[in-house]
Structures are given as structure tokens and as C-alpha cells.
N, C-alpha and C positions, 0 to 999 in steps of 0.2 A: 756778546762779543768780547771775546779775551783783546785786551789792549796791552800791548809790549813795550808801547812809546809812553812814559808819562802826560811828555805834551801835549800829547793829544785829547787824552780820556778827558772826559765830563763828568766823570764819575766824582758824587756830594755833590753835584751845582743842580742851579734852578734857573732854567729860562724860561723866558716870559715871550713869546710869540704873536705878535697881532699877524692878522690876514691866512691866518693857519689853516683853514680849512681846505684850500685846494692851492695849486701852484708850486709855488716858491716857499711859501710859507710853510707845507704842507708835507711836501721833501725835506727841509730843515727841520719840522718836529722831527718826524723818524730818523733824519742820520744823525742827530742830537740824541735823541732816546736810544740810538742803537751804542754810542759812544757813554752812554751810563748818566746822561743828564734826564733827570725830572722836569717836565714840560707843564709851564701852564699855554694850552692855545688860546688865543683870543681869537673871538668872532664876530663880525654884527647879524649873523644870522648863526641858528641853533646847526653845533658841527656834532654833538654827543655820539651820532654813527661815528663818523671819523675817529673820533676821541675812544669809540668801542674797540676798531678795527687793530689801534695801537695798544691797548691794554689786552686784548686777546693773543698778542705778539710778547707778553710780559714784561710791556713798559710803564713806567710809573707817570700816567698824562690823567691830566683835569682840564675839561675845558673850562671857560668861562665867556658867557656871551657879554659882549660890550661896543657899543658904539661909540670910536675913537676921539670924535667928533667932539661927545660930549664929558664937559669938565666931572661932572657930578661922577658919571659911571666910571669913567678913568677911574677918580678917586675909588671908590667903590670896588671898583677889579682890584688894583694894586695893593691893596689891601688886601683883599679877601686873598688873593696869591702868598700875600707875606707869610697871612695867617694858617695859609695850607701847609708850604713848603718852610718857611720859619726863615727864608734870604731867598733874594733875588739878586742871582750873581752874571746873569746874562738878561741882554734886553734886547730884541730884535726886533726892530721897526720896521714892518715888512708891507704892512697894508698899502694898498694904493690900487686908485682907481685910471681912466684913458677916457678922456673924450677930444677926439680928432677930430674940432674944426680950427678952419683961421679966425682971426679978431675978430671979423667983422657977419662971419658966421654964429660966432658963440654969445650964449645970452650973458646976460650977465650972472644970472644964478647957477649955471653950468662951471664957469668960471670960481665963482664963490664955493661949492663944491668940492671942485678938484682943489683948490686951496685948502680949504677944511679937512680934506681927508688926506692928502700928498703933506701937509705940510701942519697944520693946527694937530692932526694925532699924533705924528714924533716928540710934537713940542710938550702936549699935556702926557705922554705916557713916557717923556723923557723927565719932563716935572716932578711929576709925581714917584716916580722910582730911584733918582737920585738921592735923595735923602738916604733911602735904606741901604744904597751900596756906600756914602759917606760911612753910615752907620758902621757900617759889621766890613770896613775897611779895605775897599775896593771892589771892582764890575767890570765888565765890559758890555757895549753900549754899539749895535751895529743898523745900519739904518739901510732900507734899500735903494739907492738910488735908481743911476739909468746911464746908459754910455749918453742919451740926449743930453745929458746934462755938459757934454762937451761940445758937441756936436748936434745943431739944430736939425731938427723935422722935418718936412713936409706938414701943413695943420696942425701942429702940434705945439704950438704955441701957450698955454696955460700947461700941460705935462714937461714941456721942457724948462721951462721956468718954475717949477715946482721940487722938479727932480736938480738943475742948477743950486737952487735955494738948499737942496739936504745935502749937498757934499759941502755948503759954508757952513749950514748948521752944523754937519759935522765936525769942522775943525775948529768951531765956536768950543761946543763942550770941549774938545780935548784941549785945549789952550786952556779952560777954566778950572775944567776939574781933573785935569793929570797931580796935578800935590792930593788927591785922594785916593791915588792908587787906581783912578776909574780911565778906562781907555776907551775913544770910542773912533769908531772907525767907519768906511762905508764901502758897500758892494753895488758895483752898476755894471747889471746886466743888460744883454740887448739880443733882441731875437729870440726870445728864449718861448719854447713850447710851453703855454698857461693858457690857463680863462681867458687872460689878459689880449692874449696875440692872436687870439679866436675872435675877441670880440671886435679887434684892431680890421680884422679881417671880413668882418662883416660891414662895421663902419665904412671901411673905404670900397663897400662894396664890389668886392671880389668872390666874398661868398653869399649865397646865401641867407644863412642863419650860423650859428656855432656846430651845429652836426651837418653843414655841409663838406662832405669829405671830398669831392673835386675842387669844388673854392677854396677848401683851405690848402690841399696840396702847393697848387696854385701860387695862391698867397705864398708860402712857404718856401716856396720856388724864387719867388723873387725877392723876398727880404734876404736870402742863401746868398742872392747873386754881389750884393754890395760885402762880401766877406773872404778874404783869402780861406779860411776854411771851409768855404760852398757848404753849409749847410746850417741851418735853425742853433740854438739851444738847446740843453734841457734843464729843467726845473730840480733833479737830482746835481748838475755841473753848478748850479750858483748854490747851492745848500752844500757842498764842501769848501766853498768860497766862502761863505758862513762863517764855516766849522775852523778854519784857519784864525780867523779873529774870534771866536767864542774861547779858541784853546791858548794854552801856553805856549804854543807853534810861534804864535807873535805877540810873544810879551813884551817888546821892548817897539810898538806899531802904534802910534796913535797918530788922529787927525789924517790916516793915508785913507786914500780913494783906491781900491785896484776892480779894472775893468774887464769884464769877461762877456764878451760880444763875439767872440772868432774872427777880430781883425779889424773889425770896422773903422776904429780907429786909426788901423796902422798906415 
């Protein structure tokens, strides 16, 4: 893709992607790689097809499998990315998991979970990558939240609190480390067509399974209805909400939250 706008291209940078493999995550590698950024995707399960589909397209992507969870691999990934691409100038904290119940529904280890994976993988793969955009003199740092984090759930109690907790984290690092030139910012979406709003959807038992296509309709019908724009998300609409804070579009952005739900908020 010829890019006309400087601010925008990604062209020399290197993002680093957790949750890559389908979703949100997944759309962000490609409209990153399509704007001239080199991708490493992160996954806790093997994405290599995916990671084929986008080098067949003539992008420069390397997966790396890692679970976000744990300190050691962190380390390990971030690294091994440094050593691929030689800087990591974008960081995109994208991974997250949904389990909908209430308090007294959720076990305790369900609980510990979504904390570990909503909120311990931003913190160890924010960790461990900060150093090297200190290093080589500036980053940006984008993390995904949730419109929940404004706005409580229905059972959603551990994801809403998890996703509240990353637009503080958010504006934790850009208060700390703005004198590095590193900007970090966050994206909360809501409603949006993923794994994610399938699985929501089976949870609260409206569907079936994830390939039930009248349940999810359905479903999708009624998350539409709480929205002045009457209809879902898509997983391509929060990966140019991304793309906005990855680029020079907003270089003078840090510690903002902007929410792309179709209203729900309003």
C-alpha cells in the first residue's frame, strides 16, 4: 500500500501483538502490516497458519507462541522479537479472555484467571518491553480495554474490573514514562464481532455453541439494541482505532482512553 500521509505509515517500526491470532488482535496485525509495520504476533496457542496467510500477502510477520501469563516466556518472547526485528516500537496489549458470571457464581480460580490473563500479561509484556523502547528513544504502548470499563455488565463482574483496571494501568505508564518519548494509550471496544462475543454468546446461553448461526444472530440482535448505531462491531473498526495510536496521527496522545462501542456510552 502506497501511503501519502507520513502520519500514518508504519513503515521501519516493529509491533509486538499478543492475542494475534483471531479477533481484534488479528485485524490489527494485517492493517499494521498492510501500513508497512513488521509484526511479531503473539499467541498462547500455535497461529503459524495465520502468520503463513499474512507472509503469502508479502508481509514481514513472525509469529511467536507465548503464554502472557507466564514471567519466564514473556521474557523469552521479548527478546527473541528484539533479536528478530532489532526494536520494538509498538506494543499492543490485546490478549484477553470473558468469563460471565456473578460473585457468587465465580470460582475463585476463574477469577484468578481472568486477572492473570486481562491484567498480569499487559503488566509482564509492558515489563519487559519498556526497557528497549527507553533504549532506542521512544514507543508507543496501546492496551485493549472494554467500553465495560465504564460502564458495568450484567455477570461481568471479574472482566469489568479487569478491563477498569487497564485504562488506570494505562494512564499509570504515560504519567511515568512520557520523559521517554513512550506514549501509551488505550482502545475499548464493545460489541464487537470476535471469538470473544461468540463465546459471550454461548455463555449466556442464547446460543448454542460458537457455530450456532441463529443464536448468534440472536445474540447479536440484542447487544445492536443498547446502541444508537443498531448494530455489533467489527474486529477490522477497533484495529484502525489501533492504527491511530500506533501512528504519528497522535503523537502529542497519551494516557487517553477512546471508546468505540456504536454509542453505548452516549
Amino acid at each position: 500500500m502506497k501511503i501519502f500521509d507520513k502520519n500514518i505509515s508504519l513503515e521501519g517500526r516493529t509491533a509486538l501483538i499478543t492475542g494475534a491470532r483471531s479477533g481484534i488482535g488479528f485485524a490489527t496485525t494485517k492493517l499494521f502490516a498492510e501500513y508497512g509495520a513488521s509484526i511479531a504476533m503473539i499467541g498462547s496457542s500455535n497461529a503459524e497458519d495465520k502468520a503463513d496467510e499474512l507472509r503469502k500477502e508479502g508481509y514481514d510477520i513472525s509469529f511467536f507462541q507465548c503464554n502472557v501469563r507466564e514471567e519466564d516466556q514473556v521474557i523469552k518472547t521479548v527478546n527473541a522479537v528484539k533479536d528478530k526485528f532489532g526494536s520494538i516500537n509498538i506494543l499492543f496489549n490485546n490478549a484477553g479472555i470473558i468469563i460471565r458470571k456473578s460473585i457468587l457464581d465465580m470460582s475463585v480460580d476463574e477469577w484468578d484467571l481472568m486477572m492473570e490473563v486481562n491484567l498480569r500479561g499487559p503488566f509482564l509484556m509492558t515489563k519487559y518491553t519498556l526497557p528497549i523502547m527507553i533504549e532506542q528513544g521512544g514507543g508507543s504502548i496501546i492496551n485493549t480495554g472494554s467500553s465495560a470499563a465504564f460502564k458495568a455488565t450484567s455477570e461481568g463482574v471479574a472482566y469489568d474490573t479487569t478491563k477498569s483496571g487497564i485504562v488506570n494501568f494505562t494512564r499509570s505508564i504515560a504519567l511515568d514514562y512520557g520523559k521517554y518519548n513512550i506514549r501509551c494509550n488505550s482502545i475499548n471496544p464493545g460489541g464487537t464481532e470476535t471469538p470473544m462475543l461468540r463465546s459471550e454468546a454461548v455463555q449466556e446461553g442464547i446460543a448454542a455453541d460458537t457455530d450456532d448461526s441463529k443464536g448468534l444472530k440472536q445474540y447479536y440482535e440484542m447487544v445492536a439494541e443498547s446502541r444508537p448505531l443498531e448494530r455489533i462491531g467489527t474486529a477490522e473498526e477497533m484495529a484502525y482505532a489501533a492504527l491511530f495510536f500506533a501512528s504519528d496521527m497522535s503523537s502529542w496522545a497519551t494516557g487517553s482512553a477512546i471508546v468505540v462501542d456504536g454509542g453505548r456510552l452516549a
